[in-house]
Residue, then its C-alpha position, 0 to 999 in steps of 0.5 A: x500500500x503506498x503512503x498518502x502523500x499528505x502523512x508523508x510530507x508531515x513526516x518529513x516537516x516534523x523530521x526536520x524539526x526535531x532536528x532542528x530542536x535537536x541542534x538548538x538544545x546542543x548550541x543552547x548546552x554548550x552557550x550555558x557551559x561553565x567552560x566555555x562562559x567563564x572567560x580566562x582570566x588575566x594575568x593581571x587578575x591572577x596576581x592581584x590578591x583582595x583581602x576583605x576583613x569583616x567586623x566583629x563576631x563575623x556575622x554582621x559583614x557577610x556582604x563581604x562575602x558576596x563582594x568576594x565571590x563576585x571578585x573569584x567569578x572575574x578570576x581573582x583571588x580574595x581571602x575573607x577574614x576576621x578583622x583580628x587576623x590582619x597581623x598573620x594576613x600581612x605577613x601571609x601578603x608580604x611572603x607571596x608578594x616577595x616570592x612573587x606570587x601577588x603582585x597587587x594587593x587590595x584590602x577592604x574592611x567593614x566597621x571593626x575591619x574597616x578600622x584595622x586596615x591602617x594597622x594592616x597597611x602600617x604593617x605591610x609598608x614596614x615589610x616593605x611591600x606596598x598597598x595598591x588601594x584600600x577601601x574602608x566600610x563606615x570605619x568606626x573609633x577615629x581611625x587614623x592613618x599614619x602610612x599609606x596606601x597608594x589610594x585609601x577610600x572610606x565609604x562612611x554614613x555620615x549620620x552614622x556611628x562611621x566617622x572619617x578617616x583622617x591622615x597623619x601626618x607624612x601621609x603619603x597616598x590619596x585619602x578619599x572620605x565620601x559619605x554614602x548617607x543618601x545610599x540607603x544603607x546602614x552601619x550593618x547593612x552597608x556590605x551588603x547594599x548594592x550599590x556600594x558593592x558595585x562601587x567597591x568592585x568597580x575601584x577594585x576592577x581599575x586598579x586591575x585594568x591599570x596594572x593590565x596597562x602596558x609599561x611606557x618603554x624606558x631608554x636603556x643607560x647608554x644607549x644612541x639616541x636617534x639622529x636629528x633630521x637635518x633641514x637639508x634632508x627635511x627640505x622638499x627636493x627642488x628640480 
C-alpha cells in the first residue's frame, strides 16, 4: 500500500524539526557551559590578591562575602577574614608578594575591619611591600592613618556611628572620605547594599585594568639616541 502523500510530507516537516530542536538544545548546552562562559582570566587578575576583613563576631559583614565571590567569578583571588587576623594576613601578603606570587594587593574592611586596615597597611609598608588601594566600610573609633596606601577610600554614613578617616601626618597616598548617607544603607547593612558593592568592585576592577596597562618603554643607560633630521634632508627636493 503506498503512503498518502499528505502523512508523508508531515513526516518529513516534523523530521526536520526535531532536528532542528535537536541542534538548538546542543548550541543552547554548550552557550550555558561553565567552560566555555567563564572567560580566562588575566594575568593581571591572577596576581592581584583582595583581602576583605569583616567586623566583629563575623556575622554582621557577610556582604563581604558576596563582594568576594563576585571578585573569584572575574578570576581573582580574595581571602575573607576576621578583622583580628590582619597581623598573620600581612605577613601571609608580604611572603607571596616577595616570592612573587601577588603582585597587587587590595584590602577592604567593614566597621571593626574597616578600622584595622591602617594597622594592616602600617604593617605591610614596614615589610616593605606596598598597598595598591584600600577601601574602608563606615570605619568606626577615629581611625587614623599614619602610612599609606597608594589610594585609601572610606565609604562612611555620615549620620552614622562611621566617622572619617583622617591622615597623619607624612601621609603619603590619596585619602578619599565620601559619605554614602543618601545610599540607603546602614552601619550593618552597608556590605551588603548594592550599590556600594558595585562601587567597591568597580575601584577594585581599575586598579586591575591599570596594572593590565602596558609599561611606557624606558631608554636603556647608554644607549644612541636617534639622529636629528637635518633641514637639508627635511627640505622638499627642488628640480
Amino acid at each position: 500500500m503506498r503512503p498518502n502523500g499528505r502523512y508523508a510530507a508531515g513526516a518529513s516537516q516534523l523530521s526536520t524539526i526535531r532536528v532542528w530542536a535537536t541542534c538548538l538544545l546542543l548550541l543552547s548546552a554548550v552557550a550555558m557551559s561553565p567552560t566555555s562562559a567563564k572567560a580566562a582570566p588575566s594575568q593581571a587578575a591572577a596576581t592581584t590578591h583582595v583581602y576583605l576583613l569583616r567586623g566583629v563576631l563575623n556575622i554582621f559583614s557577610l556582604g563581604l562575602d558576596t563582594i568576594g565571590s563576585r571578585l573569584e567569578a572575574q578570576g581573582i583571588p580574595v581571602t575573607v577574614a576576621n578583622f583580628v587576623s590582619w597581623s598573620s594576613l600581612a605577613d601571609e601578603a608580604a611572603a607571596a608578594y616577595k616570592a612573587g606570587r601577588i603582585k597587587t594587593i587590595v584590602l577592604v574592611g567593614h566597621s571593626s575591619g574597616a578600622t584595622a586596615l591602617p594597622d594592616m597597611i602600617a604593617k605591610l609598608n614596614h615589610l616593605g611591600v606596598p598597598v595598591k588601594l584600600a577601601i574602608g566600610l563606615d570605619s568606626v573609633f577615629k581611625t587614623k592613618l599614619s602610612t599609606g596606601a597608594e589610594r585609601y577610600i572610606n565609604l562612611y554614613i555620615g549620620d552614622g556611628p562611621g566617622e572619617p578617616v583622617r591622615a597623619a601626618d607624612g601621609f603619603r597616598g590619596k585619602l578619599d572620605n565620601v559619605d554614602v548617607r543618601g545610599s540607603g544603607a546602614g552601619h550593618i547593612t552597608i556590605d551588603k547594599n548594592e550599590l556600594i558593592q558595585r562601587r567597591v568592585i568597580a575601584e577594585i576592577d581599575a586598579v586591575v585594568m591599570r596594572s593590565r596597562a602596558p609599561a611606557a618603554p624606558t631608554a636603556q643607560p647608554g644607549a644612541a639616541k636617534p639622529a636629528a633630521r637635518s633641514a637639508a634632508a627635511t627640505a622638499p627636493a627642488r628640480n
